[in-house]
C-alpha positions as CSV (number, residue, x, y, z in Angstrom):
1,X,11.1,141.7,221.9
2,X,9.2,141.0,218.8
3,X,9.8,137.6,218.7
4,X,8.1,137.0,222.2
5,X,4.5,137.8,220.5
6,X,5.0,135.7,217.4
7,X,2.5,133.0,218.8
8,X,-0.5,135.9,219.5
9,X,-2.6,138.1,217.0
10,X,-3.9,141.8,217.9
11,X,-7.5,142.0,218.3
12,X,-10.2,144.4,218.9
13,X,-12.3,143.6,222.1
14,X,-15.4,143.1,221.3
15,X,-16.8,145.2,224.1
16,X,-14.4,147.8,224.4
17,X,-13.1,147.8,220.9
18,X,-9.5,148.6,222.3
19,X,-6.6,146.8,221.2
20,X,-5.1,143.3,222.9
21,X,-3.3,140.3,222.3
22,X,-4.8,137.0,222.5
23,X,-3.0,133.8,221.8
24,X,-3.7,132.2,218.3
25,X,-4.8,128.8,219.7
26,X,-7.5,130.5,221.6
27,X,-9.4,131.8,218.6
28,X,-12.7,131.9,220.8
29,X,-11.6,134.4,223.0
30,X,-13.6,137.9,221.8
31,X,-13.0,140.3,225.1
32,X,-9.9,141.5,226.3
33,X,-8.6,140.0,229.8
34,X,-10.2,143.5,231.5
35,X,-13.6,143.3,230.0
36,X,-13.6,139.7,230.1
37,X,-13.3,140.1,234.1
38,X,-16.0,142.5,234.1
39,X,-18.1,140.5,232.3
40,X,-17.7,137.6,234.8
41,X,-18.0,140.1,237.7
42,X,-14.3,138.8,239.1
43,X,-12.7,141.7,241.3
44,X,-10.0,143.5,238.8
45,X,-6.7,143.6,240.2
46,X,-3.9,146.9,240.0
47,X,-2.5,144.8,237.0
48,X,-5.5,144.9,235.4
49,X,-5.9,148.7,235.5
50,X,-2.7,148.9,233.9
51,X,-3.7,146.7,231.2
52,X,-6.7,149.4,230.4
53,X,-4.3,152.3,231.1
54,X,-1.6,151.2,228.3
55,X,-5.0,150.0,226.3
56,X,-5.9,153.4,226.5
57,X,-2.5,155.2,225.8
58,X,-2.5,152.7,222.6
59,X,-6.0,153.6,222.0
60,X,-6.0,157.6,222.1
61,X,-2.3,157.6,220.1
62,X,-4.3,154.8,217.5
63,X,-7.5,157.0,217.5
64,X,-5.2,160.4,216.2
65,X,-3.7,158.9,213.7
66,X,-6.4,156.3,212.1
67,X,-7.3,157.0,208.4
68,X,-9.8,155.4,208.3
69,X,-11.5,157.2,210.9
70,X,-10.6,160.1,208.6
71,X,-12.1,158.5,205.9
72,X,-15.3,158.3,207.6
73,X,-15.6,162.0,208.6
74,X,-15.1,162.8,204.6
75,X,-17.7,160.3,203.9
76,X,-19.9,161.8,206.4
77,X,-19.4,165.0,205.3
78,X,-19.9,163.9,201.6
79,X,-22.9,162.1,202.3
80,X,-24.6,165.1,204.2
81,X,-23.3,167.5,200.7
82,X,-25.3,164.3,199.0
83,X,-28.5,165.0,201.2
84,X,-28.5,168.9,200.6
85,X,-27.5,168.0,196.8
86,X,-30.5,165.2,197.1
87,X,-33.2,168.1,198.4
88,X,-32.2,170.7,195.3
89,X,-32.9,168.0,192.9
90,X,-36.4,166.9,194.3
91,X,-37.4,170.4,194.8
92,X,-37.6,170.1,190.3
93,X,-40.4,173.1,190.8
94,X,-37.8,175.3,191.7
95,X,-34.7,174.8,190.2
96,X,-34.3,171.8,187.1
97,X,-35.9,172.2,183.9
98,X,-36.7,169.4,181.5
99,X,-35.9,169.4,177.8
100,X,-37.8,166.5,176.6
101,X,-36.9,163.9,178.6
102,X,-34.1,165.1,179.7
103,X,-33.2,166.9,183.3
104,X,-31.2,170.4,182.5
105,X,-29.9,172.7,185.4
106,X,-29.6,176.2,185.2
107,X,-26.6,177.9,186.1
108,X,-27.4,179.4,189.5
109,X,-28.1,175.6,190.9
110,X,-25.3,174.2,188.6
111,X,-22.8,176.5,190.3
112,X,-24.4,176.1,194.3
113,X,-23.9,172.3,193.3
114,X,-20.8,172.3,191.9
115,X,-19.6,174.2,195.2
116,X,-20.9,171.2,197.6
117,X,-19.3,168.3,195.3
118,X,-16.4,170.1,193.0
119,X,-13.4,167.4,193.7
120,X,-11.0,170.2,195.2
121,X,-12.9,170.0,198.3
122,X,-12.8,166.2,198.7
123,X,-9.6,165.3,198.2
124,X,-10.4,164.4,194.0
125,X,-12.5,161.6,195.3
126,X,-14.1,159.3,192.9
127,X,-17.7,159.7,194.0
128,X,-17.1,163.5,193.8
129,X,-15.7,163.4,190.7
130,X,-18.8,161.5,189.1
131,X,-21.4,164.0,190.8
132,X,-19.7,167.4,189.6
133,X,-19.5,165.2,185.8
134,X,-22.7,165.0,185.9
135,X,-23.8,168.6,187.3
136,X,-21.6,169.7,184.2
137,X,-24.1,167.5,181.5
138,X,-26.8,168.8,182.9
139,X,-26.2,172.3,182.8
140,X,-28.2,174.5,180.3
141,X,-26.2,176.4,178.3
C-alpha cells in the first residue's frame, strides 16, 4: 500500500492545520481538499466529510502522542517559573544583596529559586541547568 503514495508528500493544511496528502507536482496547493472547498464555497460532498472524519481520527491519535506539543507545555511552564524567578530578582529591595558589584542571594530566595528551576523538575534541561548554576554562585554563604 505504501508504494501507492510514493508520488505525494504529507502536509499540514494551512487552514485547518490537519494532516493530508497532496501530490508533489502541485507544490502550490496549501489547503487540504475539505478546506479548500470551503474556501471556494463549493457544496461538500459525504466523501468529503470522511476525508475530515479520518483527518480528525489522524489528528486527535497525532495530537496524544506529539512531543513536541509536550515540549511546548515544559517550555511554557519553564518560561512562566522564569517570570516568577524574573519578579524575585527585580524586587532587589527585598531579597538580593550586593557585595561590591556583585549580586549575592541569601539562602531563603536561593532555596524558593532553586525549587522553581532545580533540573529534577524539568527533565535535566539545559536552560534549567544554567539557572540553578547560577542561583548556586550567587548564594551568600
Amino acid at each position: 500500500m505504501k508504494g501507492e503514495f510514493k508520488s505525494y508528500v504529507e502536509m499540514i493544511c494551512s487552514s485547518c492545520k490537519r494532516a493530508y496528502l497532496r501530490h508533489r507536482d502541485n507544490p502550490y496547493k496549501k489547503m487540504c481538499s475539505v478546506c479548500w472547498k470551503e474556501s471556494k464555497g463549493l457544496p461538500i460532498t459525504d466523501t468529503d466529510m470522511t476525508i475530515r472524519y479520518l483527518q480528525q481520527i489522524a489528528y486527535d491519535s497525532f495530537d496524544k502522542d506529539n512531543k513536541i506539543e509536550k515540549q511546548s507545555i515544559k517550555i511554557s511552564k519553564l518560561e512562566a517559573k522564569l517570570s516568577k524567578f524574573r519578579k524575585i530578582i527585580s524586587n532587589r529591595s527585598l531579597y538580593p544583596k550586593r557585595l561590591g558589584t556583585e549580586l549575592m542571594l541569601n539562602k531563603s530566595i536561593s532555596r524558593k529559586l532553586l525549587s522553581l528551576c532545580h533540573p529534577d523538575k524539568h527533565n535535566n534541561s539545559e536552560a534549567s541547568q544554567e539557572v540553578t548554576r547560577w542561583i548556586l554562585s550567587k548564594r551568600l554563604q
